[in-house]
Wavefront OBJ file of the C-alpha trace (Angstrom):
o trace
v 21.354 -43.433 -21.814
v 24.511 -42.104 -22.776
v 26.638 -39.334 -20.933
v 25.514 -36.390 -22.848
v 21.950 -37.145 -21.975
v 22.382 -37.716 -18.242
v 24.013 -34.331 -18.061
v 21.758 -32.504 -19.846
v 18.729 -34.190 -17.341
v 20.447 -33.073 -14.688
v 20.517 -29.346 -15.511
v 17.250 -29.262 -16.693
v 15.936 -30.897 -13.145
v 18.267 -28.171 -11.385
v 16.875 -25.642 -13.495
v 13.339 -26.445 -12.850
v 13.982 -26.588 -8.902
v 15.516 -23.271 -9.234
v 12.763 -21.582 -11.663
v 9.786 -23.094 -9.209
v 12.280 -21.817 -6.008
v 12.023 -17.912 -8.182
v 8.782 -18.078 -8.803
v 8.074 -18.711 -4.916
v 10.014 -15.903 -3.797
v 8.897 -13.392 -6.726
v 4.724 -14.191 -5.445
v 6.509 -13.861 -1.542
v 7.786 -10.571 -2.656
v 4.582 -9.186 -4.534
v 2.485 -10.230 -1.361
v 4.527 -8.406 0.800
v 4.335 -5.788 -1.053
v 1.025 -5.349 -1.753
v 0.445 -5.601 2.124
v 2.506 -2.913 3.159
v 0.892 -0.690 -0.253
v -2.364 -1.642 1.657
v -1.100 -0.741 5.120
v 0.894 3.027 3.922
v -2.410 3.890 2.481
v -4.293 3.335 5.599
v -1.953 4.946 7.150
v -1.925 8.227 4.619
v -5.667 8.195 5.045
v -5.052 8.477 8.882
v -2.690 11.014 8.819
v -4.987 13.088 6.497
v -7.411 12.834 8.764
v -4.757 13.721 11.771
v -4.074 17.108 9.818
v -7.590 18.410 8.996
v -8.108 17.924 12.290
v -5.400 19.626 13.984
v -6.097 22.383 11.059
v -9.925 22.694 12.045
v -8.530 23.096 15.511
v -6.189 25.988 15.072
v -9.259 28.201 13.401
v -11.032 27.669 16.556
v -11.340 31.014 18.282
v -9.607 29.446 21.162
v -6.402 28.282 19.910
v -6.244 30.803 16.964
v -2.577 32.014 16.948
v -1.428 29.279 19.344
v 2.233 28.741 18.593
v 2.059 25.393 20.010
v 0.008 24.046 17.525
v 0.363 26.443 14.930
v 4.257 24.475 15.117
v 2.096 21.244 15.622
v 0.620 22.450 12.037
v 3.665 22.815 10.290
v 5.075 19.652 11.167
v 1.861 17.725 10.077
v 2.100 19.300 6.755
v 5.712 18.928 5.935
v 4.954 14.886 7.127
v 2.236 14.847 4.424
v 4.580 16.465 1.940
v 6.842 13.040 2.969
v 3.814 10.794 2.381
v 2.866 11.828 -0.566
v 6.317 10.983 -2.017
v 5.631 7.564 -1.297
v 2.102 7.997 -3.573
v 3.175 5.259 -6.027
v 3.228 2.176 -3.064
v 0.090 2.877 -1.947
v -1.627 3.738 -5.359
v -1.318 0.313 -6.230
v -3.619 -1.151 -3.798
v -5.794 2.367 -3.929
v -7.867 1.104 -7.203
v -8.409 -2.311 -6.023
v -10.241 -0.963 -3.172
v -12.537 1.227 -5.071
v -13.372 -1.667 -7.558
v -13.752 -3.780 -4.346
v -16.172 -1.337 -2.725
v -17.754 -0.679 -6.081
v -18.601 -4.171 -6.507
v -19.701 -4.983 -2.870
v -22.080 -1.333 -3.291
v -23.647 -2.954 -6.654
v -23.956 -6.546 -4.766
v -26.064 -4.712 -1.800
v -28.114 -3.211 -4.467
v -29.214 -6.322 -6.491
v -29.817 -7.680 -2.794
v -32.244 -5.183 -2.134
v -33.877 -4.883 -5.253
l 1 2 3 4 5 6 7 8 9 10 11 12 13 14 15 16 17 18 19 20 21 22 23 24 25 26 27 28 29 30 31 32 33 34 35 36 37 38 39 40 41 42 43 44 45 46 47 48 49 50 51 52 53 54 55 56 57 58 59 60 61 62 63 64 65 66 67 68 69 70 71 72 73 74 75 76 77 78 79 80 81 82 83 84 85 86 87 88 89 90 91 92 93 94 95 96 97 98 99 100 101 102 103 104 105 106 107 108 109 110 111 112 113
């Protein structure tokens, strides 16, 4: 083997250890991400549920004009304004789940029948 073709035997083995050392963190990074996606979703669902609550709550007779939770109101909403910024994380797990439950719905079915 001459000089020339040790050399270029070494890159190419440093280059592979570095592509397959990429490619580990790049699927790391994706995972992570799609867990937290998964996890700010649940989350946004939660807090939607939070605020129609606390909204059905200040029509009651009872607490109608309250400006405890009229305030308690406001805040909710401006905090949904906030999640909704972050739409695009969490709408990336969002149609997985409905294929997901579609499929599961469609498996039940073929069960029954």
């Amino acid at each position: 083997m001459s000089k020339i073709e040790i050399i270029l035997s070494a890159i190419l083995a440093i280059s592979i250890i570095i592509n397959i050392g990429v490619l580990t963190y790049a699927r790391a990074a994706i995972v992570q991400l799609l867990f937290v996606s998964e996890e700010l979703g649940d989350l946004y669902e939660m807090f939607n549920g939070f605020s129609n609550h606390l909204e059905d709550i200040s029509n009651l007779e009872m607490f109608y004009g309250d400006e405890t939770v009229n305030g308690l109101l406001e805040h909710s909403r401006s905090l949904q304004e906030q999640f909704e910024t972050f739409e695009y994380i969490f709408s990336l797990t969002e149609e997985q789940k409905q294929k997901q439950n579609k499929n599961d719905t469609e498996e039940k079915d073929k069960e029954e029948a």
